[in-house]
N, C-alpha and C positions, 0 to 999 in steps of 0.2 A: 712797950706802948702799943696801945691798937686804938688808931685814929678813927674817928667815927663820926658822923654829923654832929654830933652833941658836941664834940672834941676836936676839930676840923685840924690836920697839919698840912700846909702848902709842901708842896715840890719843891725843889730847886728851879726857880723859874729866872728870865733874863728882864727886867725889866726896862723899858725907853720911855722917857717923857715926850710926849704928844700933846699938842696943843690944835683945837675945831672950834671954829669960831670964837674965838675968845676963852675956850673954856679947856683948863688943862687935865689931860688925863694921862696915865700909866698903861704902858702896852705890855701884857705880857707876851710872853711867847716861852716854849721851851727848845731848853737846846737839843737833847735828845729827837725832840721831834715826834713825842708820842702822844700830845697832847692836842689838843682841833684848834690848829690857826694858831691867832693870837686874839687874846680876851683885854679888852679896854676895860679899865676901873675909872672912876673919879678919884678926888683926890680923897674923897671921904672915905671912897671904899678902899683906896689904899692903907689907911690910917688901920682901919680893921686889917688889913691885913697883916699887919703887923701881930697881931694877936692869932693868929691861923697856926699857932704851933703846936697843936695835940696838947694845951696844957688849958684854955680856955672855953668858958661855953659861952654859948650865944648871948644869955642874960648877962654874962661877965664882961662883953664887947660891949653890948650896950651901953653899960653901966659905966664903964671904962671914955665912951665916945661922949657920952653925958660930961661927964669931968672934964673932961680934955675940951669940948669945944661951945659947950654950954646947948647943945642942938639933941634933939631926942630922934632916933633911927628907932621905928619898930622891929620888933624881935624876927616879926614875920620876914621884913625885908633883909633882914641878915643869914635865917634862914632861906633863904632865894638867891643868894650870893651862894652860898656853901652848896646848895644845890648846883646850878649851872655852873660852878670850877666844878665839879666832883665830875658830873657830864661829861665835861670838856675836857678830865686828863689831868689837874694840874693840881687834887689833890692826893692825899696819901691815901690807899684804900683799898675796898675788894675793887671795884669800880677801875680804878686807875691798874690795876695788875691784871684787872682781865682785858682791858684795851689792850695793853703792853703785851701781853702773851698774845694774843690774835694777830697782834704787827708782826711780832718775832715769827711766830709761825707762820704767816703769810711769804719771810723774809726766808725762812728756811725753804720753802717747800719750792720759792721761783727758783726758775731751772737758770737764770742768771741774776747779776745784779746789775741792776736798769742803770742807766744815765742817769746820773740825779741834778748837775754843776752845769748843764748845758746853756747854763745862761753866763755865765762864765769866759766861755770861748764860741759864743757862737759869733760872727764877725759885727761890727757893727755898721751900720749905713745900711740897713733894712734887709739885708744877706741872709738867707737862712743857712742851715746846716753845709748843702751843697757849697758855697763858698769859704768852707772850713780849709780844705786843701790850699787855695791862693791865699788864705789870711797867712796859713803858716808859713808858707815859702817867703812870704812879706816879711817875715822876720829877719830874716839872711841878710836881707838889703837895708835892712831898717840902720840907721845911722851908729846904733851901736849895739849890732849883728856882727857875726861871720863874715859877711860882707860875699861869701860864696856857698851858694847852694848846696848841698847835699847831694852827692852824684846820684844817677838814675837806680843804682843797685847799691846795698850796700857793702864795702870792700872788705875783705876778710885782714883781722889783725889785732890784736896783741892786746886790746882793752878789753880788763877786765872786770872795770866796774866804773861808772859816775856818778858825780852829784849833781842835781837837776833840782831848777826850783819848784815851789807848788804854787806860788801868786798868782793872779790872776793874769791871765794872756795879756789882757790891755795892758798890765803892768809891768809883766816880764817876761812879756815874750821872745824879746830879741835875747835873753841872756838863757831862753829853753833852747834856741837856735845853736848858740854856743855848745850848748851840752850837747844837743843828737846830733850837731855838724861832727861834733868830736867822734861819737860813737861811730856815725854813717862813715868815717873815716881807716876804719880798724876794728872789727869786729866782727867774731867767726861764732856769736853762741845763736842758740833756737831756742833755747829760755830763760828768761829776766827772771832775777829776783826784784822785787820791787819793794824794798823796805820803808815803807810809808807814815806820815807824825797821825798818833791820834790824838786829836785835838781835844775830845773831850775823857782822854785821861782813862780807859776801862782801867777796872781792876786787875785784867791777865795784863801782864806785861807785855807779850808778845800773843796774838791774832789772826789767825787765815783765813781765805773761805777756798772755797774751790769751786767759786763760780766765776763764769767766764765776766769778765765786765765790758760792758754795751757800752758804744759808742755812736755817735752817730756816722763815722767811716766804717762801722762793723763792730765786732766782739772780741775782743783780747781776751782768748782760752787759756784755761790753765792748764800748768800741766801737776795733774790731780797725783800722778804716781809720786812727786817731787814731795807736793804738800802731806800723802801719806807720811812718807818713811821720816820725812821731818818730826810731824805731832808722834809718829809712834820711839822717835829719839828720844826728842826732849823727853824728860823729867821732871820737869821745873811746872810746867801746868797742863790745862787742857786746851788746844792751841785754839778750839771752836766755841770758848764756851761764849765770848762776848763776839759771837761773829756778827750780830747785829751791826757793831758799829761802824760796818764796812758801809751799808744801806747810805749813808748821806756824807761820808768822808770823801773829801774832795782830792789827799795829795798823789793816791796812785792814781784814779779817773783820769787827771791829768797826762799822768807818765802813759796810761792804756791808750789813750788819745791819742799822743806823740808817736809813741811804739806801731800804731795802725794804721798811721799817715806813714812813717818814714819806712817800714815795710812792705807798707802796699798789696800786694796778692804772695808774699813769699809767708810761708806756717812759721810762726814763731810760737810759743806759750811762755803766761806770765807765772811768776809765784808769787802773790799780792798780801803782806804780812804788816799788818799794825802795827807799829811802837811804841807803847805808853812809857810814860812819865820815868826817869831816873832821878827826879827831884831832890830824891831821901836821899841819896849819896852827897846830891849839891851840899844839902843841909848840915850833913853829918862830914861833909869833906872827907869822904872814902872813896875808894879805887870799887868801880861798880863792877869791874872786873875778877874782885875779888868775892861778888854777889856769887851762890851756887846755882842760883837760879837766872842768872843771864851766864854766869859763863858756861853752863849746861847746855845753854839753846848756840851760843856763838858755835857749840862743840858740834852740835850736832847738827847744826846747819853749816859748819864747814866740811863734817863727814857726807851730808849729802849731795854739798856742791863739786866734790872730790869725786864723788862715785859716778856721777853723772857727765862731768864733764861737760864745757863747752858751756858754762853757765855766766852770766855779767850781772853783776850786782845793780842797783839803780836807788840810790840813796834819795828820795822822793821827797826835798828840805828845804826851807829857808833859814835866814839866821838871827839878826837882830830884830827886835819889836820895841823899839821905843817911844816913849812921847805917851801924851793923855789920854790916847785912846786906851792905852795897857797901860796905866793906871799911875802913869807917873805925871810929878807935881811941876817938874822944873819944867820948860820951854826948851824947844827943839832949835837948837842955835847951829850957824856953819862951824862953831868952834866944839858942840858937841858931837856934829854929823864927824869931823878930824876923827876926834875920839873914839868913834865907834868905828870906824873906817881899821884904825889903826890894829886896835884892838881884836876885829873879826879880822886882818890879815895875818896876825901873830899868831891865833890859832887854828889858822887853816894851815901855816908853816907844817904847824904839829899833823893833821891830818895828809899833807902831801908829803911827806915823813910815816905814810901808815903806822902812826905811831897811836894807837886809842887812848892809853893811859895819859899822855901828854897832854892830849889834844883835849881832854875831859878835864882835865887837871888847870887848864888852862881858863874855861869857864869857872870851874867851884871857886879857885883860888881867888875870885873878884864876885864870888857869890852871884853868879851869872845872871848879875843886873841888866847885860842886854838881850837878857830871855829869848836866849837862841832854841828855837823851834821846831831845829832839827838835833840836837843834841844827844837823843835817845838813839833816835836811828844811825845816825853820822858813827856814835860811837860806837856800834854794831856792827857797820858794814866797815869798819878799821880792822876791827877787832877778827871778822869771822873771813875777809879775801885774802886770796896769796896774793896779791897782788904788791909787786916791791916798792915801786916808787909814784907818786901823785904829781899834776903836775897842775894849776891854778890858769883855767881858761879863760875866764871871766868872773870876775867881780862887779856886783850891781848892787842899786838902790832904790825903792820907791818914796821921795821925801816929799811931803806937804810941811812946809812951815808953818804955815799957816793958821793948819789944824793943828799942829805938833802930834804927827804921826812921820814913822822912817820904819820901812823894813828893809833889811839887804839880805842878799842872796846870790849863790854862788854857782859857777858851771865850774867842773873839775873831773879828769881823766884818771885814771889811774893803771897802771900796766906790770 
């Protein structure tokens, strides 16, 4: 198929109902982000959109909008939709590839990767950056923190990897507290793996870059020799080829964040790796351990963690996503929050057990209806530390009943 004005095929776009003065319209937006903004339609011009799949020409939308609503749209003005989406990104074409490629390459050629999330964690009560530092320490205290601050330095010992959430600070910040009180606690490495969720899924399974990621306390450096010997290990893919999708992925920014504050002027380096999707395993109920192409990477990201020495994993995750925002039908009840409570403590058993296969097994076997979000990664960083036993810091939740939305999410040691 080769899409073309005559033949228009949309993007995979996100669409939100929006409503101005009376009058309701569709926002798109893209997730990728390659696309200008977000473009309003009507609801008329949504209707055609629905025809924008490379199979339709303009005369045949027309034609089609006549039928359907007894109203005539000029040809000309359909052609002026398919114009301005093509402009903007959000259709399929030379136009949208050569956007795409400028971005990428723009993305390659920065000497880091910018802050993208700073709206995220910037404090609120009109605070800019500067009072990033007191937001965090405000976590410790916060009623269901640590309850004790993080010593001035941090203490050399025995952890050698945790699980830390990616929520947003407003939302879980006291259960991040948990996780770096743990680390600041016991821990002697100078560089983090940071195995991070890609949310929107690349095709490599596994993702690096080896740029330093900006924060607004400074840049969390890589360390570039680590990420070499790793992509020249593995086997299984190219570990750069979707390094795009680092540019607006928020779950290691977060860890970079936390890592730059509870550091402070001491040199650490990150190694900042993507996890897409193990879904096919969920579906097919297989051990993804028996994949050759993750247990290739697990191999050879345990050879590198080996050779190097002094390295802490940092499993960059949440866990449940349920309720109508993620697309389920029932209502979010205290007798379903039990359920998911239960259920995400059963299988974190299995990960404070470094046990992957269990711990993975434990989601597929329930067709991992509470769309744990960190699943990829979680079952990676099991799979690839020496680390013997785990041990359950803190368990959380962000619930609106209301809206029927719950995610929870977890802080965990492991040594």
């Amino acid at each position: 198929m080769s899409p073309s004005p005559d033949f228009p095929l949309l993007r995979y776009v996100e669409p939100q109902a929006h409503e101005h003065k009376g009058q309701k319209f569709l926002i798109l937006t893209d997730p990728m982000g390659f696309a200008e903004g977000a473009y309003p339609v009507t609801l008329y011009g949504a209707f055609l959109l629905q025809m924008f799949d490379g199979k339709h020409a303009p005369a045949d939308m027309q034609e089609e909008f006549r039928r359907a609503t007894g109203r005539n749209v000029p040809e000309e003005d359909i052609r002026g939709l398919i114009k301005d989406l093509d402009a903007a990104g959000f259709l399929v074409g030379e136009a949208f590839e050569a956007r795409k490629k400028k971005i990428v390459d723009r993305f390659r050629a920065a000497p880091v990767r910018p802050a993208w999330s700073q709206g995220a964690y910037i404090p609120p009560g009109g605070q800019g950056p500067e009072g990033i530092p007191g937001y965090l320490e405000s976590f410790f205290s916060h009623e269901r923190g640590p309850g004790q601050a993080p010593p001035p330095a941090v203490k050399k010992g025995a952890v050698k990897a945790i699980l830390a959430p990616h929520i947003d600070l407003h939302r879980g910040g006291p259960c991040y507290a948990h996780a770096y009180g743990a680390l600041a606690q016991g821990c002697s490495a100078d560089t983090f793996v940071v195995l991070g969720v890609a949310h929107k899924s690349p095709g490599t399974l596994y993702t690096a870059t080896k740029k330093a990621y900006d924060t607004p306390l400074g840049a969390a450096p890589v360390d570039t020799e680590f990420v070499d010997e790793l992509a020249s290990r593995w086997k299984g893919g190219d570990l750069f080829a979707d390094e795009i999708y680092h540019r607006d992925e928020h779950s290691i920014e977060f860890q970079a964040l936390l890592l730059r504050w509870l550091f402070r002027d001491k040199p650490f380096r990150i190694v900042p790796i993507l996890v897409s999707s193990m879904h096919e395993h969920v579906f097919k109920r297989t051990d993804p351990l028996a994949d050759p192409q993750i247990a290739g990477f697990v191999d050879a990201l345990r050879q590198t963690v080996e050779k190097r020495g002094k390295v802490v994993m940092i499993g960059a995750v949440d866990l449940s996503h349920v309720g109508a925002k993620f697309g389920d039908k029932d209502p979010v009840t205290p007798d379903l929050l039990k359920k998911i409570e239960a259920e995400d403590l059963a299988s974190l058993e299995h990960a404070a057990a470094v046990d992957p296969k269990k711990w993975f097994k434990s989601v597929s076997d329930v067709k991992d209806w509470r769309k744990i979000c960190g699943l990829s990664a979680i079952t990676t960083l099991l799979a690839a530390t020496d680390a013997k036993k785990g041990s359950l810091v803190k368990y959380d939740r962000f619930a609106d009943l209301e809206n029927h939305e719950v995610v929870s999410y977890t802080a965990m040691e492991f040594r």
